[in-house]
N, C-alpha and C positions, 0 to 999 in steps of 0.2 A: 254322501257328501262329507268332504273332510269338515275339521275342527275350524281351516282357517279361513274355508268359501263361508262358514255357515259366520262366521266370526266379521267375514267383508258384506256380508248383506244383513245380517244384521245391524251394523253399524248406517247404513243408508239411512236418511233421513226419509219417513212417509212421506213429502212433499216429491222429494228423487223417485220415489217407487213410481207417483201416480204419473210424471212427468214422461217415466219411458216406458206409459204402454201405448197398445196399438193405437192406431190413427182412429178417429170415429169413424162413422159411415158414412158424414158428409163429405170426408176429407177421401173414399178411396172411390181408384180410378173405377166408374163404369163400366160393365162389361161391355155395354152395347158400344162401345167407342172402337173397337177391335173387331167390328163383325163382315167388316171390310178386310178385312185381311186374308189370305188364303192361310187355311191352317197349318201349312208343314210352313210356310213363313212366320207366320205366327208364334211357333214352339221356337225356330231357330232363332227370333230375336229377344224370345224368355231365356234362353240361355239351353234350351233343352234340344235333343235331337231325334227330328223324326225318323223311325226305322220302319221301311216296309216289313211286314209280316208274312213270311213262308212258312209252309209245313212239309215234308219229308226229305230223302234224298234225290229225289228225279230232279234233271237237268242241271246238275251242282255245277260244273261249267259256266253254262251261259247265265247260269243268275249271276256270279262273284264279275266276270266279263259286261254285262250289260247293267249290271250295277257299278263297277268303274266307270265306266265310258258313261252312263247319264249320271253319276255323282250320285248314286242313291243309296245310302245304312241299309242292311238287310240284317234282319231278322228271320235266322230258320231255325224251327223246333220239332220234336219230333222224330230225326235222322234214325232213322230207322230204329225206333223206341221199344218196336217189339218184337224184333230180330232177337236169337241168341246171342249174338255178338252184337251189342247195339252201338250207336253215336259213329260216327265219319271213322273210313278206311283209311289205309295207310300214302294211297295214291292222292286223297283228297287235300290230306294236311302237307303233301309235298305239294300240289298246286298254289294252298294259300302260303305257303312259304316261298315257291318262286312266285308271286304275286307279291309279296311283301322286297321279294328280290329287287324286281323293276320300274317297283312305287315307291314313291317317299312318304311318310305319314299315312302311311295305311296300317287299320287300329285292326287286332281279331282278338275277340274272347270266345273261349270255347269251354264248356262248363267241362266236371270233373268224368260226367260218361260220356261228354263228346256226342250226346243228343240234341244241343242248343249250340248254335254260331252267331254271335256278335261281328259286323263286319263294315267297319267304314274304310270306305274307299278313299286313295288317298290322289297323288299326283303322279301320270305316269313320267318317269325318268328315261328310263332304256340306256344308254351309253355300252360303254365295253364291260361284263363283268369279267373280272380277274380270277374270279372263284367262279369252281364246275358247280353244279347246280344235279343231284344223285333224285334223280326220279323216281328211284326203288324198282322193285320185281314186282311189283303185283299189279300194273299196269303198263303197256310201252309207251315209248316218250312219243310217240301218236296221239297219245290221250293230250296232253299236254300242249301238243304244237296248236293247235285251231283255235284255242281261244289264246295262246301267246301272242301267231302272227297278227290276229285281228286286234288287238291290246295295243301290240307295237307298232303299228301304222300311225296310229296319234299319242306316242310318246316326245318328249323332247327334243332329244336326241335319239340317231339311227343304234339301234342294239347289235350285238352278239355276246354269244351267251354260250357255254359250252355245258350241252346235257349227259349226263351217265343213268344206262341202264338197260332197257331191253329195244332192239331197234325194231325186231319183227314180229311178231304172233299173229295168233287168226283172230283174237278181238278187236283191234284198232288198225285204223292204217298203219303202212310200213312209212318209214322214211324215205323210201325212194318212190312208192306213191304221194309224198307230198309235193319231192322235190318234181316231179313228172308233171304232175293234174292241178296242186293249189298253189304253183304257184305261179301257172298260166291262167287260172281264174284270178289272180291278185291282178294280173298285170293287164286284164281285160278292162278291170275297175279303175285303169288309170296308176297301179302303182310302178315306180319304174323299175327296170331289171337290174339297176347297175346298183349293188347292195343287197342283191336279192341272191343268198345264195344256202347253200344247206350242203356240209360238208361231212360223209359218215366215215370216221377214222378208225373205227372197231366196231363188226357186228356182235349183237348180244340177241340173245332166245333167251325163253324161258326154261330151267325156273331160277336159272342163277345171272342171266344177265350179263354184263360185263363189254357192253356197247356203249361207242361215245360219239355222238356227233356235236358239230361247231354251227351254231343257226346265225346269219347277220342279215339281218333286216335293217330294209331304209325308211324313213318316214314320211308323210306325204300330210299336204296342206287341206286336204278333203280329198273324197273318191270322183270317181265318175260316171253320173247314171249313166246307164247301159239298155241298146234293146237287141234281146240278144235271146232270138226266136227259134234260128235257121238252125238244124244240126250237121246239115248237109250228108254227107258221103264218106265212108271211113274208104282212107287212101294210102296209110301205113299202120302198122302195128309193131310199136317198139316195145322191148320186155327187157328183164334183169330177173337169172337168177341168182341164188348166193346160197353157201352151205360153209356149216363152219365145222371145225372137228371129227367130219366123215369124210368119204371118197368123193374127189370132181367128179366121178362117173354118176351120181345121182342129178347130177345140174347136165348130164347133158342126158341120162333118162328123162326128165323131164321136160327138155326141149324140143327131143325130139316126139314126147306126145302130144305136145301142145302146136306141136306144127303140121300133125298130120289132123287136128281139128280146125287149125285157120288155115293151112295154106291151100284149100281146092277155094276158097273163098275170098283171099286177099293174095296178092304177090306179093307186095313188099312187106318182108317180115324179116326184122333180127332179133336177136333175143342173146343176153351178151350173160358171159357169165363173171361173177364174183367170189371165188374161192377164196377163202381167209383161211390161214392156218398160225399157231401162236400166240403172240399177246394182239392180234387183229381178229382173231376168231372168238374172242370173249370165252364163256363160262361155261356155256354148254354145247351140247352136239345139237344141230339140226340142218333143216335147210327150208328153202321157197322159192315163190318165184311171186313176181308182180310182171302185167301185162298192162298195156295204155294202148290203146287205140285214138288216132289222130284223125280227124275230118278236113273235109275240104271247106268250112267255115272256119273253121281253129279250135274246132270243142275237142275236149282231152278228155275220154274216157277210159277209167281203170277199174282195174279188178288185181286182188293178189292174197294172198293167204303164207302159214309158214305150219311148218311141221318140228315139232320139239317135243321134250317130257314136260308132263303136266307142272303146274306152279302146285308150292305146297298145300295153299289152298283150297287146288282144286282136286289132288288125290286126296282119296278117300282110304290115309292111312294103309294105304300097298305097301306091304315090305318090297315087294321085286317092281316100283314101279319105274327104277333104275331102269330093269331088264325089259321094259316093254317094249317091243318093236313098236315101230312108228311104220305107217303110213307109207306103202310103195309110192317112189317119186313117179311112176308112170299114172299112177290112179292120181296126181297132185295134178300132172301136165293137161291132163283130159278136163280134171274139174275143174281147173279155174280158166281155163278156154271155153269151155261152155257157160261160166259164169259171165264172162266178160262178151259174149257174143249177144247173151239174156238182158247185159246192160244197153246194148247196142241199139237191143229191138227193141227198148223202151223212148225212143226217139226222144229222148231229153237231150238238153244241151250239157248236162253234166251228169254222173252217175249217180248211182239214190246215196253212196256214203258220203258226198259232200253236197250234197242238198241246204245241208243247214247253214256250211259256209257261204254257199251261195244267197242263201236266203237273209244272212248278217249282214254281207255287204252291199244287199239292194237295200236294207234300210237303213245302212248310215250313210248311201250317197247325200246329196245337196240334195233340195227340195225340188226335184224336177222328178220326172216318173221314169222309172224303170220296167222294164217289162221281158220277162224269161217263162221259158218255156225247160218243161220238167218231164220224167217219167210217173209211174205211181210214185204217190207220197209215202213215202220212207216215214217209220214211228220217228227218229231225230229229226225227219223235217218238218213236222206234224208240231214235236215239239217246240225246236224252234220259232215256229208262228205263236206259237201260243206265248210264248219269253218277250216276244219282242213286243207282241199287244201291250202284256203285263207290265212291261219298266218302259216303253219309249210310248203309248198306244200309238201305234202305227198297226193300220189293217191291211192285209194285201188282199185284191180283188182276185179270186179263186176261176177260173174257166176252163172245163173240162172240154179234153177235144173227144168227140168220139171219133172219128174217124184214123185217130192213132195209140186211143188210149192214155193221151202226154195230156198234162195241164198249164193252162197260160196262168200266170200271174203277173199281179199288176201293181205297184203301189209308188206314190209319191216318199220319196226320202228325208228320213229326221233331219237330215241337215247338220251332219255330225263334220265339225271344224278343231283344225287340230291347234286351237291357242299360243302351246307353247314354243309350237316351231318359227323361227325366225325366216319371213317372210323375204326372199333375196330379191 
């Protein structure tokens, strides 16, 4: 204590001292007065904030997404604490950074090893961003779109947003399974088409990337529950393939094997190709294909994959892993036709990689019941039930069919209303 505090309290008269202490114990307020209160109320009107409490990195997505949307602080610790490389990857901290993009007042502390996330949710905005938005290479902008579109549905204003990065790999969907499959699941729930669109200006692979598409999303005043059972009858099979920085003659190796595996089984089959060369073909060599199969109820099933050089990542320090062949496009054409045939037999209304989507948007319709019909549960759609218990509890009634192996679900809707849209 300096010379001069000790010099101002000393001078205090003992009569000032006894005057400003605490209150007695007649005078403070009872606890039992507050015991009506619910607690996270409770803390918010002490001035304090209650943060739910997580532990690892599984479902980092749907927590930062389901904690916007119900307004909940989250607390994760742990993030992979006893990994060699521990605390959030480099894909994670670009999500909360496009999260921080299309919110206003949204708060993130992330300690110095990036094993702890502080994270209040703030206001979603959406409008036009003016600035591209760089996803990185170590995920594709796949990873990114599923909790964006579901975000931007009860934003403000309707969004677009221009992403840079990798547009296809064999871990996430591609962009043109989104633009095919989710975003005729959006438009089942009631969202509308006109604003709905997904534009890719430059393919990017892995491991350098160098894809760009433009995403505009429209906004919508609540969803609409849905019962939506039936898978009926696949009647067409549309496809894309695309290769960038190699010969077209791999896009049409590959169509023609994938057509001599659907076509004794479907007639109507096109499959169109997408050859990028230059500043459209992005960073590296590769190529793929994405297949969708369409029913005679309206359900859009896909399958799609891509063939590139490994992310740095994922080589294991290969000097020549430059020089590694890749993957014949006839063995690419045959697997992912049999992949997508295997989605087919699973008589869901939608394939097991958007399960989860599916499963978001039966719980934030209105409070009326939903009810869809699946193939086996997918580990993302396993998890998603478990997310949605956790931040909204909302349970879905589970019903296994035996006789097709498909599961019915069933649940009444949060009742997710989008406030800030202006009501015409």
């Amino acid at each position: 204590m300096s010379s001069s505090c000790a010099l101002r309290l000393s001078s205090l008269h003992s009569s000032q001292l006894r005057r400003r202490r605490l209150p007695s114990r007649q005078s403070v307020i009872p606890a039992y007065s507050f015991a009506h209160i619910h607690p996270v109320l409770f803390l918010r009107r002490m001035g304090k904030m209650a943060y739910k409490r997580l532990k690892g990195s599984q479902s980092f997505r749907q927590r930062l997404l389901l904690s916007t949307l119900s307004s909940t602080p989250i607390l994760i610790e742990d993030i992979r604490a006893d990994e060699t490389w521990p605390g959030l990857r480099n894909h994670e901290i670009s999500l909360l950074r496009l999260f921080e993009t299309v919110c206003d007042d949204c708060h993130v502390e992330i300690n110095e090893t990036g094993t702890k996330l502080k994270y209040k949710p703030g206001t979603v905005i959406g409008g036009r961003q003016h600035s591209a938005h760089d996803c990185g290479v170590s995920r594709s902008i796949g990873y990114f779109l599923e909790p964006l579109i579901v975000l931007s549905l009860f934003a403000k204003q309707p969004l677009t947003i221009r992403l840079k990065g990798i547009t296809n790999d064999s871990k996430d969907p591609s962009v043109d399974t989104f633009k095919s499959t989710a975003f005729p699941i959006l438009k089942r729930f009631g969202v509308p088409s006109e604003g709905l669109e997904l534009k890719v200006e430059s393919r990017g692979l892995p491991p350098n990337g160098g894809g760009e598409v433009v995403l505009s999303l429209p906004v919508v005043q609540s969803l609409r529950a849905v019962s939506w059972i039936d898978e009926g009858f696949v009647k067409k099979i549309r496809g894309t393939t695309f290769s960038t920085r190699v010969s077209v003659q791999f896009e049409n190796s590959m169509i023609k094997a994938a057509r001599g595996i659907i076509n004794p089984l479907v007639s109507d089959v096109h499959i169109f190709c997408d050859h990028r060369s230059g500043p459209q073909a992005g960073n590296s060599p590769g190529y793929g294909i994405s297949l969708v199969a369409e029913t005679t109820s309206g359900c859009f099933i896909s399958a799609d994959t891509a063939v590139s050089h490994a992310r740095n990542e994922d080589a294991s320090s290969l000097a020549d892993d430059a020089k590694k062949e890749l993957m014949p496009p006839e063995d690419i054409g045959v697997g992912i036709a049999n992949v997508l045939l295997g989605e087919i037999a699973q008589s869901g209304v939608v394939d097991s990689t958007h399960q989860g989507l599916l499963f978001l948007l039966c719980a934030l319709c209105p409070q009326d019941v939903s009810k869809v019909r699946v193939g086996k549960l997918s580990q993302h759609g396993v998890e998603t039930l478990r997310n949605i218990m956790n931040f909204l509890d909302l349970k879905f009634v589970i019903k296994p069919d035996p006789d097709s192996q498909s599961v019915f679900l069933k649940c009444i809707g949060y009742g997710m209303k989008n406030l800030s849209r202006k009501v015409s």
